[in-house]
C-alpha positions in Angstrom: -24.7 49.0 7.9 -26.6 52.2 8.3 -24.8 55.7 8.4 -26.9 57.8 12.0 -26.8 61.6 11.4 -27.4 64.1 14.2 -28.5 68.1 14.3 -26.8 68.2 18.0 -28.8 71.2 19.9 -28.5 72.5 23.5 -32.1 71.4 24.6 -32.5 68.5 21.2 -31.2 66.6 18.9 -32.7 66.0 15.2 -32.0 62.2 14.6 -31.6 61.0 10.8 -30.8 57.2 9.7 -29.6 56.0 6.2 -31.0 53.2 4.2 -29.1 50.4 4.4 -27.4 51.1 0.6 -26.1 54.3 2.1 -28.2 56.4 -0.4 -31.2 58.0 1.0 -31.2 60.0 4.0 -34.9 59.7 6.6 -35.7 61.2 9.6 -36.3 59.2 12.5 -36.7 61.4 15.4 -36.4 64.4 17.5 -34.8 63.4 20.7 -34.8 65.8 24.1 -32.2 66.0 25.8 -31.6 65.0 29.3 -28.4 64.4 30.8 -25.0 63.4 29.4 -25.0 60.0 31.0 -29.1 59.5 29.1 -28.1 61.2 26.0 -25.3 58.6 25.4 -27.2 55.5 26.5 -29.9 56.6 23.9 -27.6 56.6 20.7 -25.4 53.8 22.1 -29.5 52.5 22.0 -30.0 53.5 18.3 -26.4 52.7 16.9 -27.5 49.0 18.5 -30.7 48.5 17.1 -30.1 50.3 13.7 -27.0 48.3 13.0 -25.1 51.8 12.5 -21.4 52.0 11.6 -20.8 55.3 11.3 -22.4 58.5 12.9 -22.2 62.4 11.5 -23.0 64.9 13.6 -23.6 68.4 11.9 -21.0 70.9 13.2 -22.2 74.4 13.1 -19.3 76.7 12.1 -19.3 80.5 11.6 -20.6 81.9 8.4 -16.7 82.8 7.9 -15.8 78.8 8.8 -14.4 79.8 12.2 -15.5 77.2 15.3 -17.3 79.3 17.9 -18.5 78.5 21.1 -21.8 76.6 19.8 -19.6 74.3 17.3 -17.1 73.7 20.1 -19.9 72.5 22.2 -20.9 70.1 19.4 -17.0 69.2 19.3 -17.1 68.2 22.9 -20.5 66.1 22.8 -19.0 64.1 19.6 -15.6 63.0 21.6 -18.0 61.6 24.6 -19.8 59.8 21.7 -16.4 58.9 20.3 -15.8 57.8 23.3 -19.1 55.7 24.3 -19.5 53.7 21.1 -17.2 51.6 18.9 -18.2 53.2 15.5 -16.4 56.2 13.7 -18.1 59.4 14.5 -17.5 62.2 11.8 -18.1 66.1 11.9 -20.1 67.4 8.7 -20.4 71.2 7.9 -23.7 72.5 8.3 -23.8 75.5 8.3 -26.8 76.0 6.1 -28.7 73.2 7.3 -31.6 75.0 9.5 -32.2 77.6 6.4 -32.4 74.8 3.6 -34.8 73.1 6.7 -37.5 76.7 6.3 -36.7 76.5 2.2 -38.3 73.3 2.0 -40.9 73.8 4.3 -41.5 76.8 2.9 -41.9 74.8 -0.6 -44.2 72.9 1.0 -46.1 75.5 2.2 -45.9 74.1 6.0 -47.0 77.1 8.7 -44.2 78.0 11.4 -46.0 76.7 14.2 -46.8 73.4 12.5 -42.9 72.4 11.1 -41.5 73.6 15.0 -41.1 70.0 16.1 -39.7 68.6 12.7 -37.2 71.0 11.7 -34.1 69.4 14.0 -35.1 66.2 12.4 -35.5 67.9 8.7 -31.5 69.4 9.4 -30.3 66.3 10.5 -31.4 65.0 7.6 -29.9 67.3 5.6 -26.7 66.8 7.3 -26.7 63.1 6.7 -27.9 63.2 2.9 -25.3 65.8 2.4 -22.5 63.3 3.6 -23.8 60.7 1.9 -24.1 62.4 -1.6 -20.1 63.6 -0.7 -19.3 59.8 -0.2 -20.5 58.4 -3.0 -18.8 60.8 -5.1 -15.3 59.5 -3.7 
């Protein structure tokens, strides 16, 4: 079983998969979005062919923790994910995702222009890993 981790945006969606020891956190895509109905037949595609159990979609609160309009628009994709697959699907804080996504390209000294198309993919992945380093601490 592999744990699918998802930086939900209004135009894309960073994609992140877990090994299969539920360890490691790796990016595997950056997905466009099209319409509802395509959205969910692409991840009810990756759950399928990744042998994923379990999906965690970042939810972007407030700085003070409130849910504003972008987080409840994450809210309301995960229910019609809820509802399209047979796996739990879990909400994950992430709040600081997309600024720990610049640090590290920062640390790696990537230009602006060239980490554009990999920082949804970099913030899912920090999504994910954070859940999974929560999990095994339970």
């Amino acid at each position: 079983m592999r744990i699918l981790g998802l930086d939900v945006g209004d135009k894309k969606i960073g994609v992140s998969l877990s090994d299969p020891t539920l360890s490691i956190a790796q990016g595997l895509k950056l997905y466009r979005r099209a319409s509802l109905e395509e959205d969910l037949e692409e991840f009810k595609r990756i759950v399928k062919e990744n042998e994923v159990g379990e999906i965690v979609i970042g939810l972007p609160r407030d700085l003070s923790g409130k849910i504003g309009n972008r987080a409840k628009n994450v809210m309301g994709f995960a229910e019609k994910i809820r509802e399209s697959v047979d796996i739990p699907v879990n909400l994950w804080d992430e709040r600081f995702s997309t600024n720990e996504a610049h640090r590290i390209f920062d640390m790696a000294e990537v230009r602006h222009k060239k980490r554009k198309p990999y920082l949804d993919i970099m913030a899912s992945q920090i999504i994910l890993q954070g859940y999974l380093d929560a999990r095994s601490t339970r």
